[in-house]
C-alpha positions in Angstrom: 0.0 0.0 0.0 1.4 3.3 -1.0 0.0 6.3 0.8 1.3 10.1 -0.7 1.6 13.3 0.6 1.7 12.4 4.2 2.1 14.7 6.7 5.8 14.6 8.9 7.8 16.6 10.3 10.0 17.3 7.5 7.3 18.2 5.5 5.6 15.9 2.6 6.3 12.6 2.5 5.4 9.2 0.7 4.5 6.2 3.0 4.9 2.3 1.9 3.3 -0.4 3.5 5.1 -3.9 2.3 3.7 -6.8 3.7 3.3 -10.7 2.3 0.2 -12.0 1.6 0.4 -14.7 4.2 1.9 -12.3 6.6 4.9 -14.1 7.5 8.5 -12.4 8.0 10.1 -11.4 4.7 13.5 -13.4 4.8 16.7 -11.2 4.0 14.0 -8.4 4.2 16.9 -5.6 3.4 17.5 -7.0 -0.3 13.7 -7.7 -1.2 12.8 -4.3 0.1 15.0 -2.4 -2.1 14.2 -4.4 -4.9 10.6 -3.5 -4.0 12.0 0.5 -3.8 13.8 0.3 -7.1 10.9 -1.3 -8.7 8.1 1.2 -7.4 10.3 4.8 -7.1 13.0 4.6 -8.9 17.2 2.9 -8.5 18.2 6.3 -7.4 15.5 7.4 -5.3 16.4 7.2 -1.0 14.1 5.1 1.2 14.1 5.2 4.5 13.1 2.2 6.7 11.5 3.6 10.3 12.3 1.6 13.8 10.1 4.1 16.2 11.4 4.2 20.0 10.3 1.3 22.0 7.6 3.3 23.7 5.8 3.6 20.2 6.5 0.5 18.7 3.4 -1.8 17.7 4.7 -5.3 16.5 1.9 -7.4 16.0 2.3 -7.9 11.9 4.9 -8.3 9.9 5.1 -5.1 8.1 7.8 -3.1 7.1 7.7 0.6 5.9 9.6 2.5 3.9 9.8 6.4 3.5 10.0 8.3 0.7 10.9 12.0 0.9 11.7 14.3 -2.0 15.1 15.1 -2.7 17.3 17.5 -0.3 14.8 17.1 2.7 17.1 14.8 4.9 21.1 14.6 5.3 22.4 11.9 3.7 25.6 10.7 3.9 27.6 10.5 0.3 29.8 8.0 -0.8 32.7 9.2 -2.3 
């Protein structure tokens, strides 16, 4: 599920939900979820995958999210 334009902090954002059908884990989760990201937005767009302090987390599914913020919004760190 792919929601736009949400609302954070740092302005505009895209949200993605990924999840399998049968709602197990995804195994080597990293790899499939940037194929997933290069598929959907783009090789050289940035994702960002959230872990929330422990005090927010809720861990009762399997989902992972990725975030997807235009370009120049966060610091990222250039390999040179």
């Amino acid at each position: 599920m792919i929601f736009d334009n949400v609302i954070t902090t740092k302005g505009p954002a895209t949200k993605a939900l990924i999840q399998r059908h049968d709602n197990a884990p995804i195994p080597g989760h990293w790899r499939e979820i940037q194929n997933i990201k290069n598929e959907i937005f783009g090789k050289e767009t940035v994702g960002i995958e959230y872990y929330p302090a422990e005090s927010n987390l809720l861990d009762t599914h399997n989902i992972y999210w990725l975030w997807i913020f235009p370009p120049g919004v966060l610091p990222l760190y250039i390999i040179r």
